[in-house]
Every structure is written in structure tokens, then in C-alpha cells.
C-alpha positions in Angstrom: -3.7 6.7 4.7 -0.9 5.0 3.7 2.2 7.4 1.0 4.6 5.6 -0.6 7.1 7.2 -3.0 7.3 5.1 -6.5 10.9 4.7 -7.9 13.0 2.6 -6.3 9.9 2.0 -3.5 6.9 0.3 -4.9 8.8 0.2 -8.9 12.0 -1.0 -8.6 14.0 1.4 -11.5 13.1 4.6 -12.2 10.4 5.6 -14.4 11.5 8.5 -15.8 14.8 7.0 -16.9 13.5 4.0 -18.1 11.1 5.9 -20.1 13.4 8.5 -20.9 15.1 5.0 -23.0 12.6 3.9 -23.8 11.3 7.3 -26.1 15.1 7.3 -27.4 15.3 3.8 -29.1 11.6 4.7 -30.7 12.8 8.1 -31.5 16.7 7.2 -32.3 17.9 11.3 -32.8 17.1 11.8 -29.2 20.5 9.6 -28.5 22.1 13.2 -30.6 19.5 16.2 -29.3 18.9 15.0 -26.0 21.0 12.2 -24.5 24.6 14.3 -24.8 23.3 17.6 -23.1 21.8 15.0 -20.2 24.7 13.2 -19.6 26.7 16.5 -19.3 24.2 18.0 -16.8 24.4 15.2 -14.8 28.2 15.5 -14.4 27.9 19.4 -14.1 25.5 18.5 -11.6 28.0 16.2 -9.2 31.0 18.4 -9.5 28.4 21.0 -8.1 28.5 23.5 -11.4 24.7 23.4 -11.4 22.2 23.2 -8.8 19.4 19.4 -8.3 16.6 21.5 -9.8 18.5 22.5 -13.0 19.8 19.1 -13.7 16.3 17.5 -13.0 14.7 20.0 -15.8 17.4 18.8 -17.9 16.7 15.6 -17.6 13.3 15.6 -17.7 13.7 17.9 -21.1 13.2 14.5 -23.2 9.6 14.9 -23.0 9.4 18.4 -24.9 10.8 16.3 -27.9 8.5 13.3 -28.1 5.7 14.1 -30.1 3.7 10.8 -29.6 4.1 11.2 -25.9 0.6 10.1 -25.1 0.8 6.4 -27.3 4.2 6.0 -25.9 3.7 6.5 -22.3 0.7 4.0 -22.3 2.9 1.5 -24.9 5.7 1.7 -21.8 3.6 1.0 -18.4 2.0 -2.4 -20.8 5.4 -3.5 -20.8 6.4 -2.0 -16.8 3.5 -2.3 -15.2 5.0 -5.6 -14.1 7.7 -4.4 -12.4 5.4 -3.1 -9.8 6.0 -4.9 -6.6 4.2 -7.4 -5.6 4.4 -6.5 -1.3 2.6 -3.4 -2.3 0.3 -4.8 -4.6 -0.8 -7.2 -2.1 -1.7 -4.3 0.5 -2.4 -1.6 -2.0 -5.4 0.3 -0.7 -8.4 2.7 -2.3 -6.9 5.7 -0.6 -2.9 4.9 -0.9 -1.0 8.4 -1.8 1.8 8.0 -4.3 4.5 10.8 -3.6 7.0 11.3 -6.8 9.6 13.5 -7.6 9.1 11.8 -10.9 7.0 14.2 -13.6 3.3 13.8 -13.5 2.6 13.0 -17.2 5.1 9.7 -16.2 3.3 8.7 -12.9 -0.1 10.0 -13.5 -1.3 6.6 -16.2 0.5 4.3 -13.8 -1.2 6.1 -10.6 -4.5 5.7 -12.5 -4.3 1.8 -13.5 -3.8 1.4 -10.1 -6.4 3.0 -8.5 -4.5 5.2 -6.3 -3.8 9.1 -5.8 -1.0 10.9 -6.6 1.2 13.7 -6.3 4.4 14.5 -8.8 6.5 17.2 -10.0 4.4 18.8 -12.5 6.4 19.5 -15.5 5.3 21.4 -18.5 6.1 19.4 -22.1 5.3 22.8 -23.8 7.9 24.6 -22.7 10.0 21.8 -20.6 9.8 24.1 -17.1 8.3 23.3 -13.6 5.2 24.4 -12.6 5.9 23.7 -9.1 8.7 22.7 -7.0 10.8 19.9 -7.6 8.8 16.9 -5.3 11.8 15.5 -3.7 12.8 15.3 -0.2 11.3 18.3 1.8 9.1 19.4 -0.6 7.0 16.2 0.1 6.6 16.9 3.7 6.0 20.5 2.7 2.9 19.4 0.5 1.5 17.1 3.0 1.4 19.6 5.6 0.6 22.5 3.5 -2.5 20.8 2.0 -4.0 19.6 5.2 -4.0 15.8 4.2 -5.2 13.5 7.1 -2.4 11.5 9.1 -0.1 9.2 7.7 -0.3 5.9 8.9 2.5 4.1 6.9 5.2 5.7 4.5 7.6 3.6 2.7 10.5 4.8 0.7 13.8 3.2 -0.4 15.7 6.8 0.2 16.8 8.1 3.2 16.2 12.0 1.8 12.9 11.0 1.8 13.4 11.3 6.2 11.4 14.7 6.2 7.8 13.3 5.4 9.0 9.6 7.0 8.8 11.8 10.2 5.0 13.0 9.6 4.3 9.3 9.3 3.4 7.3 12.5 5.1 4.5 11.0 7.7 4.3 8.5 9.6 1.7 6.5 12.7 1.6 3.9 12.8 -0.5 0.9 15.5 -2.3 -0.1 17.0 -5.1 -2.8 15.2 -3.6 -5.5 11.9 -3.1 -4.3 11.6 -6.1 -2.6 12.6 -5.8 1.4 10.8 -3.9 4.1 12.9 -2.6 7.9 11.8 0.1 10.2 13.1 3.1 9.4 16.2 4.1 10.5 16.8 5.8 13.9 18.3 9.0 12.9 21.2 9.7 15.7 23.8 12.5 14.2 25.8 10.3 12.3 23.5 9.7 9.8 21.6 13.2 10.0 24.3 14.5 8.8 24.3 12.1 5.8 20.1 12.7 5.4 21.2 16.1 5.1 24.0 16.1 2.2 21.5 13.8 0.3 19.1 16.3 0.2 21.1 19.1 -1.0 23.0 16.6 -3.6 20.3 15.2 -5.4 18.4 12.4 -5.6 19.7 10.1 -9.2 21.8 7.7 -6.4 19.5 6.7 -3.6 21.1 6.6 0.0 20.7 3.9 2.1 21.8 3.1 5.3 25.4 1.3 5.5 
């Protein structure tokens, strides 16, 4: 079984931002309800006022307010679906796991065009809260290992927080220049363990990469 993550990995934006644009130029008094309060988490966020998880569901609180949600999000992946990669679409395989911190309701139409599984923060549009944990970092590894799924053989992932379920892979690789270029993971000596580590507890908006 091969696991990639999505954004940034196999798409080369993120989805959830892109879409979070998209619903506000459809829906132009999101730019007044929504966009000032997410902007202002996100800097609450990096001076360390409020915690990843709190600025995610912030974030993610645009799709409470978008009340043609299911016509939009299949309008927006006619227009993306291109940005897909074409590496991945060229080895894409039946049984390929997707792995997003993105929200389900974002990944899931895309996940299902493609043919593949998936697994994604599940976010509730009702009341704009998580139903699980926030799938980033080592909450993917959690999952994987909780859940019993058979080995990995190949994980790709353009973020080094993502180092945690690279491990449970037998082989893993890190995408760069936008979704287009493949290299062995990284070998993690202290120096950069140390960075893996304050990635994971800072968030995930800005992608690490090595150098």
C-alpha cells in the first residue's frame, strides 16, 4: 500500500485554502464574516496566543457559512482537478491511501474521482467542530497503527512533520518544487529532529523542508 498526504504532495496548493477563496469570491460577505477573524487567528496563532488545533477550526470555520457547499465543492475540483500531479497520476494505484489534515468534505470528492481511499480531519459544517483529532503530523501515524492497516510500502509527503508515519513506511520520499520533485527522505540526525519537532508543535500553514 502506497499513503501519500495531498497538499503540497500529490496537489501542489492547498485545498482547503484555495477553496476557502474560492467560496469567498462566490459568496463576497465571507471577505467581512469570515476572512478578518481568520487572518487574526492565524497571527494569534504564530505569536503562540492560541494553540494549531484552535487556529485550524478557525480556519476551517468558512464551511459552516456556505450554504451551497455541495454545488461548490464539485464546481472547484472541475477547475483543480488539474493541478493534481502528474508523477502520482502516472503510479496512482486501486489501493493508494490519501492521508490529509485537510477536512474530509474538501478531500473526500477529490479522493473519490480518483479512485483512492482516504483519511481526513473530519470536520462538522453543522456546528464548525472536529469530530476527531486534527490529522496532522502524529496523528497520522497514530491512525495507521491504531487501525491495523497493512504495511506501508511508499509514503510521500512534501513536510518534514509528516516524519512520524514517514517512519512506519519502508520507503519514504519528500516532495518538492511544487509537487513536482521526488528525494529520499531525509536522514534524521539531531539537527533536524530538533527542527521535525518544533514543526509539529507549530503548525502546519508553512511546510518545512529540509535546508
Amino acid at each position: 500500500m502506497n499513503v501519500y498526504d495531498f497538499d503540497g504532495t500529490i496537489y501542489y496548493t492547498d485545498c482547503t485554502i484555495d477553496f476557502g477563496f474560492w467560496c469567498m469570491n462566490r459568496h463576497p460577505k465571507l471577505w467581512f464574516t469570515y476572512f478578518p477573524k481568520a487572518v487574526g487567528a492565524f497571527i494569534r496563532h504564530k505569536r503562540g496566543k492560541i494553540p494549531n488545533y484552535l487556529m485550524q477550526r478557525i480556519l476551517f470555520s468558512y464551511l459552516t457559512k456556505v450554504d451551497d457547499f455541495d454545488e461548490q465543492i464539485e464546481k472547484y475540483w472541475d477547475k483543480h482537478e488539474q493541478k493534481i500531479s502528474k508523477w502520482y497520476l502516472d503510479q496512482k494505484k486501486p489501493d493508494d491511501l490519501i492521508i490529509s489534515a485537510s477536512p474530509t468534505c474538501v478531500i473526500g470528492p477529490i479522493a473519490k474521482r480518483l479512485g483512492v481511499n482516504y483519511i481526513a480531519t473530519e470536520y462538522d459544517r453543522t456546528y464548525g467542530v472536529f469530530l476527531n483529532n486534527l490529522m496532522y503530523a502524529k496523528e497520522k501515524a497514530r491512525y495507521i497503527i491504531d487501525h491495523g492497516f497493512p504495511v506501508i510500502d511508499n509514503f510521500y509527503s512534501d513536510s518534514m512533520a509528516d516524519t512520524p508515519i514517514a517512519l512506519c513506511a519502508e520507503k519514504a520520499y519528500l516532495v518538492t518544487n511544487k509537487a513536482t520533485t521526488l528525494q529520499e527522505w531525509p536522514h534524521i540526525g539531531p539537527d533536524l529532529a530538533k527542527k521535525v519537532k518544533e514543526k509539529i508543535n507549530t503548525g502546519w500553514i508553512v511546510h518545512l523542508r529540509e535546508g
